[in-house]
C-alpha positions as CSV (number, residue, x, y, z in Angstrom):
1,X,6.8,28.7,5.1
2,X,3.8,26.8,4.1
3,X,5.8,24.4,1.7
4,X,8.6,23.7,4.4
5,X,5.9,22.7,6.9
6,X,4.1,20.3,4.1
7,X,7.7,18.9,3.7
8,X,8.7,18.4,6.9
9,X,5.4,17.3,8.0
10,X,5.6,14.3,5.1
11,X,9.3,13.2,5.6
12,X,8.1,12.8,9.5
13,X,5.1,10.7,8.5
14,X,7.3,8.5,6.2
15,X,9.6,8.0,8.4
16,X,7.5,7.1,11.2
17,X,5.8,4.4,8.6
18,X,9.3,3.0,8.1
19,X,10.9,2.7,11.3
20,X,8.0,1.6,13.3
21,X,8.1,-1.6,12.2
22,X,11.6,-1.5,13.1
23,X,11.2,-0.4,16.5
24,X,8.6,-3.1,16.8
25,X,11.2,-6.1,15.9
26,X,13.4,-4.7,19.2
27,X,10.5,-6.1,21.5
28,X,8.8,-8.6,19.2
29,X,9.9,-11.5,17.7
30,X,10.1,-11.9,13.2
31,X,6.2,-11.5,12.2
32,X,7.2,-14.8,10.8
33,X,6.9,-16.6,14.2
34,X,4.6,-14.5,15.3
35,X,1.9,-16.0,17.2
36,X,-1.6,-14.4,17.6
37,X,-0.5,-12.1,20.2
38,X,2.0,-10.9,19.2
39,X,0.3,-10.0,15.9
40,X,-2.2,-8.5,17.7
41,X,0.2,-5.8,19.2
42,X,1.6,-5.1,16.4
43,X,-2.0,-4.5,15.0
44,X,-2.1,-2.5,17.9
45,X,1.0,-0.3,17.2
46,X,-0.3,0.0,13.8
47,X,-3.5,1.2,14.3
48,X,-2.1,3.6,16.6
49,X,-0.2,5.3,14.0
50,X,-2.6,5.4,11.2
51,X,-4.7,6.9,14.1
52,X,-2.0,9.9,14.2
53,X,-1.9,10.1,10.6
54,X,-5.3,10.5,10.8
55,X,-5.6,13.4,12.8
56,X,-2.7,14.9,10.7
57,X,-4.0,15.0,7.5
58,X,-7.6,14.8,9.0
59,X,-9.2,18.1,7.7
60,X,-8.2,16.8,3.9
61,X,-9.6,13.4,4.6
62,X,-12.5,14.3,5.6
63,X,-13.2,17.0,2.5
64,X,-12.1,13.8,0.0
65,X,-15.0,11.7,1.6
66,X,-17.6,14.3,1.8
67,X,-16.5,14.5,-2.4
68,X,-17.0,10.7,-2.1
69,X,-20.3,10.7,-0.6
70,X,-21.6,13.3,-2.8
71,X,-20.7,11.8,-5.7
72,X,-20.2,8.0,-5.0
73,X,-20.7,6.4,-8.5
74,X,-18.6,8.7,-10.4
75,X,-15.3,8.1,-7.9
76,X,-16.3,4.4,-7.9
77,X,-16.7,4.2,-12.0
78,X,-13.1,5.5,-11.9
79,X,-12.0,3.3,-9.3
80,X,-13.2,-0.1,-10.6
81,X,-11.2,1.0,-14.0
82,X,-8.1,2.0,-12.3
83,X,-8.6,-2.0,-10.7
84,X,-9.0,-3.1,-14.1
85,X,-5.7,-1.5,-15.4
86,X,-3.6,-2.4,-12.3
87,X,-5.1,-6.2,-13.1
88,X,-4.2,-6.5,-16.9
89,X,-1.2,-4.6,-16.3
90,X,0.2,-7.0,-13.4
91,X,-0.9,-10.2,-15.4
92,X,1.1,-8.9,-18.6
93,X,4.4,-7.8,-16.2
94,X,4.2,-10.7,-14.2
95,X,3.8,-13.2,-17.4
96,X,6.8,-11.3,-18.9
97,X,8.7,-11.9,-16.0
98,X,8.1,-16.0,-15.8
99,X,8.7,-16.2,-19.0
100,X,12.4,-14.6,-18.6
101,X,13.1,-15.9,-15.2
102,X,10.7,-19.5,-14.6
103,X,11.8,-19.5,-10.8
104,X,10.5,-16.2,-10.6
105,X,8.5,-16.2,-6.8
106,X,7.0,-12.6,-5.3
107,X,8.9,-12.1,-2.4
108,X,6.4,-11.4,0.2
109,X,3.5,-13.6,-0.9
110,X,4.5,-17.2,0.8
111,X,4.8,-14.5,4.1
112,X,1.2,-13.5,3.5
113,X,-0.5,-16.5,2.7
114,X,1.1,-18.5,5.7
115,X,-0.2,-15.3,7.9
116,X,-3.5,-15.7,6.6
117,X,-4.0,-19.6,7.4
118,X,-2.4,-18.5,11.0
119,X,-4.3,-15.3,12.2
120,X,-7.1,-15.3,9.5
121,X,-9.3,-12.6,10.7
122,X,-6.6,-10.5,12.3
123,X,-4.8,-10.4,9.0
124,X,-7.9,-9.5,7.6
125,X,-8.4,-6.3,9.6
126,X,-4.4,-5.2,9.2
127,X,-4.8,-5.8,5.5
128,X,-8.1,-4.5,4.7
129,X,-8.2,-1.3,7.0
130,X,-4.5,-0.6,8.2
131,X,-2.4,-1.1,5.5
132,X,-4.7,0.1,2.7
133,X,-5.5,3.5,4.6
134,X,-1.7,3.9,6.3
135,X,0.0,3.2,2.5
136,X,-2.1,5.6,0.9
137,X,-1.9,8.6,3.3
138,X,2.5,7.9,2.9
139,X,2.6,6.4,-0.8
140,X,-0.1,8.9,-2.3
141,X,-1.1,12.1,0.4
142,X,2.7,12.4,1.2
143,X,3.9,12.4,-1.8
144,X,1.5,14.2,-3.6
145,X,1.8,16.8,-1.2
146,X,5.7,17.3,-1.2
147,X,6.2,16.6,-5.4
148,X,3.8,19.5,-7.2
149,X,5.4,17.8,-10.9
150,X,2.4,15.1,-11.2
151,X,4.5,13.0,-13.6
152,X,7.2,13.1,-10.9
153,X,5.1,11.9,-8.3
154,X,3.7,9.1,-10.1
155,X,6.8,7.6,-11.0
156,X,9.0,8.2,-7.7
157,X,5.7,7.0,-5.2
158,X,5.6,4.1,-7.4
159,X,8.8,2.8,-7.1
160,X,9.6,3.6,-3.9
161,X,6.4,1.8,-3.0
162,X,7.8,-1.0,-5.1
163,X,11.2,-1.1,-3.0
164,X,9.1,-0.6,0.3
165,X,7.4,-4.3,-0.5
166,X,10.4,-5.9,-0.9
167,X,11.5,-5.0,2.9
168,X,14.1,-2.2,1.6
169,X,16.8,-4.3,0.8
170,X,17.2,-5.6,-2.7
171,X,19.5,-9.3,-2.4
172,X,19.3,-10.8,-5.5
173,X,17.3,-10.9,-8.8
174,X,13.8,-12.1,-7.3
175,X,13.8,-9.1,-5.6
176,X,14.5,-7.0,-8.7
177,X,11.6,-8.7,-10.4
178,X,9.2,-7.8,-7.6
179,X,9.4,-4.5,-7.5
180,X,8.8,-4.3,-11.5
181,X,4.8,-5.3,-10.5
182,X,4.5,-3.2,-7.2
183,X,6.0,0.0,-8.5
184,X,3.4,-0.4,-11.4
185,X,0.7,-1.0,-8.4
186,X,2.1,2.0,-7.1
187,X,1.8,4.3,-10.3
188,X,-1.4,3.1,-11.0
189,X,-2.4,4.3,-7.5
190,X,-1.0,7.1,-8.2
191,X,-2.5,8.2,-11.0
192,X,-6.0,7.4,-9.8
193,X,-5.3,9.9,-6.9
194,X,-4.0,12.3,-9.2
195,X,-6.9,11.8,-11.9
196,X,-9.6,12.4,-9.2
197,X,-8.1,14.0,-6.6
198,X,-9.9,12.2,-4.0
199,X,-7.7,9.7,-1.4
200,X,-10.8,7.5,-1.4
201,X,-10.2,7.0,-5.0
202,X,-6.6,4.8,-4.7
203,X,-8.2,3.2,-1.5
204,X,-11.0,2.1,-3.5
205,X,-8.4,0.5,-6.4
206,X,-6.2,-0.9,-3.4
207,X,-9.0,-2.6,-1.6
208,X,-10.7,-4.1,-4.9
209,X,-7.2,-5.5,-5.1
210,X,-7.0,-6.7,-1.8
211,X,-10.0,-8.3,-2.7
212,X,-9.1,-10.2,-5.8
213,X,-6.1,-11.7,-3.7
214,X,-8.1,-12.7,-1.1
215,X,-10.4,-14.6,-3.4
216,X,-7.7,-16.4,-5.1
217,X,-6.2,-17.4,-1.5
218,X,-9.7,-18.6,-0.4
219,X,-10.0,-20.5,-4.2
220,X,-6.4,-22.0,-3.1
221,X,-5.2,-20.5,-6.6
């Protein structure tokens, strides 16, 4: 009984993740013509859920940050080393992949850095609190939680992950070659939750991530 409520209590959580956005799109114009608004419901929305994910997975959240606290250095050792791997590792895939296909462009990245010159500091707040908390409670707690085979749950979380960047729908060869980096974000991810067994471990690696990108935007590079 106890593994059918886990199960059914993940699929509803991931499902809610995907089709929210979805539901959103009915009563909001594309987030590409967005204005600041109507970012700012969607923020809304969004915070709303990660606010029920929250208090659904709240008691093992909290247990994973009082490990944290009590032992900050060792989780955040592991964490800037996970960051390093998920840097080399993207820099190596993505250099393979120009050098096969020159035209080769992310899918989602001209979206995020015309967002960011738009709504700055709102874009900010989603990306540095809502979408690194919300993806790892689905990608990794969910996940984790329904696949007990930890080589299984690596590889699947990472490549669904990977498809969930590209907006679900896979047109053409660019989007093929972006999911080849973010399924490897995703198993890196992964494994750092599965290593430590700590959520605060991935959101750690995700948010030194965030904040490599957001340098290079600032840089212009």
């Amino acid at each position: 009984m106890k593994n059918i409520n886990t199960l059914i209590k993940g699929i509803s959580v991931f499902l809610l993740y995907i089709l929210v956005p979805y539901v959103l799109d009915m009563f909001l114009p594309g987030i590409t013509e967005s204005t600041t608004i109507e970012l700012l419901y969607r923020f809304i929305f969004m915070f709303l859920l990660l606010l029920f994910f929250f208090l659904i997975y709240k008691d093992d959240i909290i247990k994973d940050i009082k490990a944290f606290i009590k032992s900050p250095g060792k989780i955040l050792l592991k964490s800037l080393l996970f960051f390093l791997f998920l840097i080399i590792g993207i820099m190596v895939i993505s250099s393979v992949i120009y050098a096969i296909n020159p035209s080769f462009e992310y899918t989602n990245s001209g979206l995020i850095d015309s967002l960011f010159q738009k709504n700055f500091f709102i874009m900010i707040i989603y990306v540095f609190f809502l979408t690194l908390f919300t993806e790892q409670i689905v990608f990794r707690k969910v996940f984790r939680d329904i696949i007990k085979n930890k080589y299984f749950f690596i590889i699947f979380s990472g490549i669904i992950y990977g498809i969930f960047q590209v907006g679900y729908v896979i047109t053409g060869i660019n989007d093929l070659c972006t999911i080849i980096p973010f399924a490897y974000a995703g198993m890196i991810l992964s494994t750092s939750y599965e290593k430590t067994d700590n959520l605060v471990t991935p959101c750690l690696v995700y948010l030194f991530y965030d904040l490599f990108l957001l340098s290079g935007i600032l840089l212009g590079l």
